[in-house]
C-alpha positions as a Markdown table, in Angstrom:
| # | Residue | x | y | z |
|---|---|---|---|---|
| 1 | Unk | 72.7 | -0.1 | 62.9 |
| 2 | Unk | 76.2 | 1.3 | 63.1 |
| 3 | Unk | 77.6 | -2.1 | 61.0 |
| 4 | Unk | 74.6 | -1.6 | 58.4 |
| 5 | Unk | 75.8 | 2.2 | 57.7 |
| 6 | Unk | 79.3 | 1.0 | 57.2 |
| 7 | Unk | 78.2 | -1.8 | 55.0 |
| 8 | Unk | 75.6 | 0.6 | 52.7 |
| 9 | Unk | 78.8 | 3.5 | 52.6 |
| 10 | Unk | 81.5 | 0.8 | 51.4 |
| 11 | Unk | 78.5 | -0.5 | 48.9 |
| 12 | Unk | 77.6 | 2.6 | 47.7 |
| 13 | Unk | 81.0 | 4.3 | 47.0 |
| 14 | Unk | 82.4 | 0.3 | 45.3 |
| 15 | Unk | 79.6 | 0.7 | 42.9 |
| 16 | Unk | 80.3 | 4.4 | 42.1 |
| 17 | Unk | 83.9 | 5.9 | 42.7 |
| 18 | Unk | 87.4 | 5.5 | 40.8 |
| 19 | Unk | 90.1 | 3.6 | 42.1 |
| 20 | Unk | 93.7 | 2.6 | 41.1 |
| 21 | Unk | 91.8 | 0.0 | 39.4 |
| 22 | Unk | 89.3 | 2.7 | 36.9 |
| 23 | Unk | 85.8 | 3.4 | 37.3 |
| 24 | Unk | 83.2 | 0.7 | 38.4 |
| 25 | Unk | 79.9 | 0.7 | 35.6 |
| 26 | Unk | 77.8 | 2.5 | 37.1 |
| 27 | Unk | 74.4 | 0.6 | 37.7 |
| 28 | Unk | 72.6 | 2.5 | 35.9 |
| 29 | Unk | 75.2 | 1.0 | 32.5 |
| 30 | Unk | 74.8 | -2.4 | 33.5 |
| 31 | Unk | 70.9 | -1.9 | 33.1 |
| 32 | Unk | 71.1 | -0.2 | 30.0 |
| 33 | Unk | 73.5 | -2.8 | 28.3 |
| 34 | Unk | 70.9 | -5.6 | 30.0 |
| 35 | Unk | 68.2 | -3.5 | 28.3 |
| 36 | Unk | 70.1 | -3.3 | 25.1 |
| 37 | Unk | 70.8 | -7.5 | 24.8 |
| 38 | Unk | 67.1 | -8.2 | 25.5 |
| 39 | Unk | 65.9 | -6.3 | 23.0 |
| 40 | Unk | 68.0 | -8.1 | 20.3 |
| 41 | Unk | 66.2 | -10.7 | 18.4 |
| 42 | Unk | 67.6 | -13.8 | 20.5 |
| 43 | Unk | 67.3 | -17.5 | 20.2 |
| 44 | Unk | 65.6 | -19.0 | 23.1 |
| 45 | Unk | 69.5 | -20.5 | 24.2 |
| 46 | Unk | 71.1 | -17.7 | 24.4 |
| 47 | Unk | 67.9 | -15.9 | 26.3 |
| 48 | Unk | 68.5 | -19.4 | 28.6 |
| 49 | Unk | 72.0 | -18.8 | 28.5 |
| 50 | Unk | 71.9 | -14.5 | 29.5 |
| 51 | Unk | 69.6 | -15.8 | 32.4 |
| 52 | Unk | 72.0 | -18.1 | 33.5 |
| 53 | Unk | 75.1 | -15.2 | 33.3 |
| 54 | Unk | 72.8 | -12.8 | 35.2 |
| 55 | Unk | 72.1 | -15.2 | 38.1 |
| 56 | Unk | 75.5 | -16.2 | 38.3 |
| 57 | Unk | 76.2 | -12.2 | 38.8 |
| 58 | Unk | 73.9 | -11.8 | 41.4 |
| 59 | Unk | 75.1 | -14.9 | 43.4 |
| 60 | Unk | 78.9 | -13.2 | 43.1 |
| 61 | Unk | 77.5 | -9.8 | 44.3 |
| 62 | Unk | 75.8 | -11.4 | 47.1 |
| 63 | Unk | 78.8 | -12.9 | 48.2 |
| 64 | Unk | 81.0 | -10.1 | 48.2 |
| 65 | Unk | 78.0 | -8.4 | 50.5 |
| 66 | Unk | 77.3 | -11.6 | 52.6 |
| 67 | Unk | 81.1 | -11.3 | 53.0 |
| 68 | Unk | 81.0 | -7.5 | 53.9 |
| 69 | Unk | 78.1 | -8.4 | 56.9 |
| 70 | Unk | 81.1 | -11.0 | 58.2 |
| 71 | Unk | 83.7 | -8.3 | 58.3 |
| 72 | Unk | 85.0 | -7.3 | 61.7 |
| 73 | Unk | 85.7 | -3.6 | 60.5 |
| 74 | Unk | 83.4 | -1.4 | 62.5 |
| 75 | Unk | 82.8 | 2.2 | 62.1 |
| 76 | Unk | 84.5 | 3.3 | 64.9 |
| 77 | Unk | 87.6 | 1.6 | 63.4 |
| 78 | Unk | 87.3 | 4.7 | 60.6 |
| 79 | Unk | 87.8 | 7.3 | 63.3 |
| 80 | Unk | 90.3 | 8.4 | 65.7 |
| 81 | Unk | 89.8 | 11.1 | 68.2 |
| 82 | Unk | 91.9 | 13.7 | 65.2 |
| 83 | Unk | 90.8 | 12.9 | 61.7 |
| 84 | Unk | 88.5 | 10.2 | 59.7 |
| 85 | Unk | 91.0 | 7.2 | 58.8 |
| 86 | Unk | 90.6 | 7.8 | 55.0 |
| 87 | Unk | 93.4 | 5.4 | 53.8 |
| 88 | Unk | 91.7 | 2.5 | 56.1 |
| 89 | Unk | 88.2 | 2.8 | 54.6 |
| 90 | Unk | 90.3 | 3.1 | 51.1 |
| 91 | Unk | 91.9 | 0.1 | 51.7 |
| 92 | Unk | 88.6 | -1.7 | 52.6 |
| 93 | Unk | 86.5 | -0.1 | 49.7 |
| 94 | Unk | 89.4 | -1.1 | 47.3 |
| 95 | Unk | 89.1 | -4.6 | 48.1 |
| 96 | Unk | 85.6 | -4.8 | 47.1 |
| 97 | Unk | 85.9 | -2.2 | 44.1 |
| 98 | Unk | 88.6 | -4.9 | 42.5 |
| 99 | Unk | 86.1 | -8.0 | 43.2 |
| 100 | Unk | 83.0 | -6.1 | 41.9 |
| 101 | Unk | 85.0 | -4.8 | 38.8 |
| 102 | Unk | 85.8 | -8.1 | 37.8 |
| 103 | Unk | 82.4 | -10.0 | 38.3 |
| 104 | Unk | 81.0 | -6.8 | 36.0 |
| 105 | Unk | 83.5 | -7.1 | 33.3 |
| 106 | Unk | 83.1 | -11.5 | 33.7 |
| 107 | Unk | 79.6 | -10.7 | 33.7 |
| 108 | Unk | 79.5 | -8.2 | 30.5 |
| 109 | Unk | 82.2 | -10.5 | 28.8 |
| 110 | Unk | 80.1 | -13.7 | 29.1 |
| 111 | Unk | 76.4 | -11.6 | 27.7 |
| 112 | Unk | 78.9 | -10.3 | 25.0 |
| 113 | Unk | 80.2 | -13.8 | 23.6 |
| 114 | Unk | 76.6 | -14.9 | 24.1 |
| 115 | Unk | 75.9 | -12.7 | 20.7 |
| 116 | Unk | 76.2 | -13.8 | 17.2 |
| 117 | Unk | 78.4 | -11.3 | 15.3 |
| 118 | Unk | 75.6 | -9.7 | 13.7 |
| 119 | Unk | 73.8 | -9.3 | 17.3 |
| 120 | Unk | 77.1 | -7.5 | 18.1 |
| 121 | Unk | 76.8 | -4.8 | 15.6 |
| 122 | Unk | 73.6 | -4.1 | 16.3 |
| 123 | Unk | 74.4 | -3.9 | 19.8 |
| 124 | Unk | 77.5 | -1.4 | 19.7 |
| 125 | Unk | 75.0 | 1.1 | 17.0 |
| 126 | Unk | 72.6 | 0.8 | 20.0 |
| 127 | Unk | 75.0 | 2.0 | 22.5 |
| 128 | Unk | 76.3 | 5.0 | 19.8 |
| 129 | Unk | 72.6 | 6.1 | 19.5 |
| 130 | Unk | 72.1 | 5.8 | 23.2 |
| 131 | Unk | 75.5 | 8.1 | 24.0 |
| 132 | Unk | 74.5 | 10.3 | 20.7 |
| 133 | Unk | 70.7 | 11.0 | 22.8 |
| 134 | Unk | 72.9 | 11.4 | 25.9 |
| 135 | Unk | 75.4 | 13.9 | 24.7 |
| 136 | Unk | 72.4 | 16.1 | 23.1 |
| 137 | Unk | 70.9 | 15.8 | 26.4 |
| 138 | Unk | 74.0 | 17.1 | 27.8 |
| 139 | Unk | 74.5 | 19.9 | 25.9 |
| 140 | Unk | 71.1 | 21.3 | 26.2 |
């Protein structure tokens, strides 16, 4: 139970903090931006070819957990009898925030060439009138 905590608190704070590195997507993003392609009139390659980007994603992202199961870092190792070992489990969650960052950004790179130029237009006015909606939303 203890390893399955430590595994869902290193998961949860790659997806969502800031590092050295900048600010993962959060998930919430990557679903809008999935949402976003979809709805583009696409040929049935590149709806072949999106697939094929999106399952190579989630076969890197469950690496980099099946590889956080296999660690040897316990939860105990976090803690001393003074103080919770911050730089350790920064260390740790830093590792994983730089391998998750760059699967994202492969991931959002390869969708992005996947578009024609046209497609791509489209897509970035989408994502204004999404932030436009969101800013209102904001403000009120």
């Amino acid at each position: 139970m203890a390893k399955f905590v430590f595994i869902l608190l290193i998961g949860f704070v790659s997806l969502y903090s800031k590092s050295s590195v900048g600010a993962c997507i959060p998930i919430g993003k990557v679903v809008i931006l999935k949402k976003s392609i979809m709805s583009l009139t696409l040929t049935k390659d590149q709806k072949n070819k999106l697939l094929q980007h999106e399952e190579k994603l989630k076969n890197a992202l469950n690496d980099i957990r099946d590889s956080a199961n296999n660690r040897e870092e316990k939860l105990s190792d976090l803690f001393d009898e003074k103080k919770f070992l911050k730089e350790k489990f920064s260390l740790i969650t830093k590792k994983e925030n730089i391998a998750i960052t760059k699967i994202i950004s492969e991931y959002f790179e390869n969708m992005y060439e996947t578009l024609t130029p046209e497609q791509r237009v489209s897509l970035i006015k989408r994502f204004k009138r999404i932030e436009k909606k969101e800013m209102k939303e904001i403000e009120e």
